[in-house]
C-alpha positions in Angstrom: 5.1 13.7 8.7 7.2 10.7 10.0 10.6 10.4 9.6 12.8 7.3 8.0 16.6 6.8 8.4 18.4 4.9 5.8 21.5 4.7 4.2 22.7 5.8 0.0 25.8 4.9 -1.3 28.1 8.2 -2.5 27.2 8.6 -6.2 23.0 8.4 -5.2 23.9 10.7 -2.0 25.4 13.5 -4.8 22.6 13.0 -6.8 20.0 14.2 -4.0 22.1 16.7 -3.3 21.3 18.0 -6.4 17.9 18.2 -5.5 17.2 22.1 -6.5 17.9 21.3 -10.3 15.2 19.2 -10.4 12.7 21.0 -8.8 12.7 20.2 -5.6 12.5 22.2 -2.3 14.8 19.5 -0.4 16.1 16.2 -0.2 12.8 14.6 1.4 10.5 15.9 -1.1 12.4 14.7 -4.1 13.0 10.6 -1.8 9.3 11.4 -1.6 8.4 11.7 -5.5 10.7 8.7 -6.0 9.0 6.7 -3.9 5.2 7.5 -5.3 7.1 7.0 -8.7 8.3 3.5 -8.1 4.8 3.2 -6.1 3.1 3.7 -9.1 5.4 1.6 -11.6 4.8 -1.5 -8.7 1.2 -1.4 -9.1 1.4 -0.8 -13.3 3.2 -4.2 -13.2 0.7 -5.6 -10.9 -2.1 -4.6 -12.9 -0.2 -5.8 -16.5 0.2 -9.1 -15.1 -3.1 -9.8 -13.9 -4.5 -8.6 -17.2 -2.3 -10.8 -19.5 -3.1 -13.8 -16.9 -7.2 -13.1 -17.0 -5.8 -12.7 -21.3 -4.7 -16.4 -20.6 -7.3 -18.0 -19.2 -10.0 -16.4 -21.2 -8.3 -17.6 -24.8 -7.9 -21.0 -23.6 -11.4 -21.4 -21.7 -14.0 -21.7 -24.7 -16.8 -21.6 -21.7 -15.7 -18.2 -21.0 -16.0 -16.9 -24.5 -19.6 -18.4 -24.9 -20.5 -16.6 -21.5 -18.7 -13.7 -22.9 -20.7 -14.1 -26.2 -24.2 -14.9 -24.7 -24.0 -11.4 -22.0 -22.8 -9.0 -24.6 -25.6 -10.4 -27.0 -27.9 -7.3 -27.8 -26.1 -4.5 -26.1 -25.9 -1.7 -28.2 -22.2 -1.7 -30.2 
């Protein structure tokens, strides 16, 4: 596993320290699930925006909807 230095300021320093009533083992594994945590919210976001920007185009692009229209015609509901 590789190693990273950086700094905390005091009050987020005490709060790893806690690390034990939260379930961790140590320090590292607790930065660890913090950073797969934010991770995962970064690429939720990612994901929201390009949905409500495909949302965009789609309601204002009448071509779209007729394409959308004409492929779904006669699939099974």
């Amino acid at each position: 596993m590789l190693q990273a230095k950086f700094s905390v300021k005091e009050e987020q320093a005490s709060f790893l320290n806690n690390y034990k009533e939260y379930g961790f083992k140590d320090k590292s594994s607790m930065i660890r699930a913090a950073i797969n945590h934010l991770k995962k919210e970064f690429e939720f976001e990612r994901l929201e925006k390009s949905a409500d920007l495909y949302s965009e185009i789609y309601s204002e692009e009448e071509d779209l909807k007729e394409l959308t229209e004409t492929a779904a015609t006669g699939w099974p509901e």
